[in-house]
C-alpha angles and dihedrals in degrees: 000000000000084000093050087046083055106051089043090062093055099031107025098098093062086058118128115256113217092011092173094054083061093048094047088044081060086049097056094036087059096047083048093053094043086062097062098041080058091053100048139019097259102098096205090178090062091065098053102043121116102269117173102193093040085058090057096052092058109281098115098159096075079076083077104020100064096074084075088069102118107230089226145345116297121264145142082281097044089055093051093048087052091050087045095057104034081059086048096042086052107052086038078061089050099047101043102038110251096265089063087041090048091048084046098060099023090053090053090049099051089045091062085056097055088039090056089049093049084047089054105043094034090061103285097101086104097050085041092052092039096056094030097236084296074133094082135072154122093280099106094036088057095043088052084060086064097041092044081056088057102051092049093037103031091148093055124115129235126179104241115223078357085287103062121071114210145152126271090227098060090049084052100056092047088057077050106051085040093052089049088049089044085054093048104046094026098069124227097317102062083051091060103051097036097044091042093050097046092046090107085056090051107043097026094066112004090037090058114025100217118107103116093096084069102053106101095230091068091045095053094040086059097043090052094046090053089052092051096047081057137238111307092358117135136201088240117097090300092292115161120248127230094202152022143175115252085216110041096018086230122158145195089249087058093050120001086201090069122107120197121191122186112251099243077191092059122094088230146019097296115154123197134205115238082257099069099012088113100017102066140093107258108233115229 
């Protein structure tokens, strides 16, 4: 986590804002691709799947284009899970700050294609070729946006089959327990890409044990002890502070090394730490 601190400091401002309403916009555009491939004998989907070896042969933008491949056909169900995921891949968005969000989903997708390479050169070109890449999509990477929110909300309640209460958690761990059962019956195909798409689940939080600054309750503990200290009020022998980040309630008297800058993008005097100058929600 120190190295992501540290690239977030120095890229996070190129992160991209509202990263799930542009997942969601590939979803749409697939499902509205696949309907006119439905409609005329051009297959427009079968030039934009992830394939390897046509890779390889020249046709490199298949290494982008395949993120337009729809999970499934398009149904009632099909339009809630969208909706679902485009409300959790938001507040993860919130929660995290959009760089680690954006290092969340991007890792995962990268990962696919690396997944779909080690497929084709480990004995899988055939089956590539036969099914014309249709193997790959965003379905594991979307469904790593539902089980990152539980593992940052677990306690959170969602109405199962829109009657039963019930919490994330347990939903999670049944995706859990159904993508283990899928690795074990599904042969060494279904591991990869499982294994390869859900990578950024994997590494991100169980890699680097770290996660505890996410969960909400910490956030809030924090937030709370820092109002009750007092505004501007250090540990330091009562001293006064001169200033403090809007986000973490830090201060220099906390750690001289610190540097805070006023956002000129922010409706108000609100001054950042170096740590969320360029990371944070600009309040309007």
């Amino acid at each position: 986590m120190k190295f992501l601190n540290k690239m977030e400091r120095k890229f996070g401002k190129y992160a991209i804002r509202n990263l799930t309403k542009y997942i969601i916009l590939t979803y749409i555009v697939g499902y509205v691709l696949l309907l006119i491939s439905s409609y005329s004998s051009f297959n427009v989907l079968s030039w934009l799947t992830m394939n390897p070896g046509a890779i390889m042969r020249g046709q490199v933008w298949r290494l982008v284009t395949w993120v337009l491949m729809p999970p499934g056909s398009l149904d009632v169900f099909t339009i809630i899970m969208l909706i679902c995921y485009y409300q959790l891949g938001s507040i993860l968005e919130r929660t995290w700050g959009a760089f680690l969000y954006n290092v969340y989903i991007f890792f995962g997708l990268i990962m696919t294609v690396i997944g779909a390479f080690i497929m084709y050169f480990a004995g899988g070109a055939l089956l590539i070729e036969m099914t014309g890449g249709m193997l790959f999509s965003t379905y594991y990477v979307s469904l790593s946006i539902f089980l990152g929110f539980a593992m940052t909300f677990p306690d959170q309640q969602m109405l199962f089959m829109f009657i039963i209460p019930i919490k994330i958690k347990y939903l999670a761990l049944v995706d859990v327990v159904y993508l283990v059962y899928n690795m074990i019956q599904g042969g060494w195909v279904s591991r990869v890409m499982i294994i390869c798409s859900l990578a950024s689940t994997i590494l991100f939080f169980l890699g680097t044990r770290n996660y505890q600054r996410f969960n909400p309750k910490e956030r809030k503990r924090k937030k709370d002890f820092t109002k009750a200290m007092g505004y501007g009020q250090a540990r330091g022998g009562g001293r006064v502070a001169k200033h403090k980040c809007a986000i973490c309630g830090r201060t220099e008297l906390d750690d001289p090394n610190l540097e805070f800058r006023f956002c000129s993008k922010c409706n108000g005097n609100y001054e950042y730490c170096q740590n969320h100058l360029f990371t944070h929600e600009h309040v309007k």
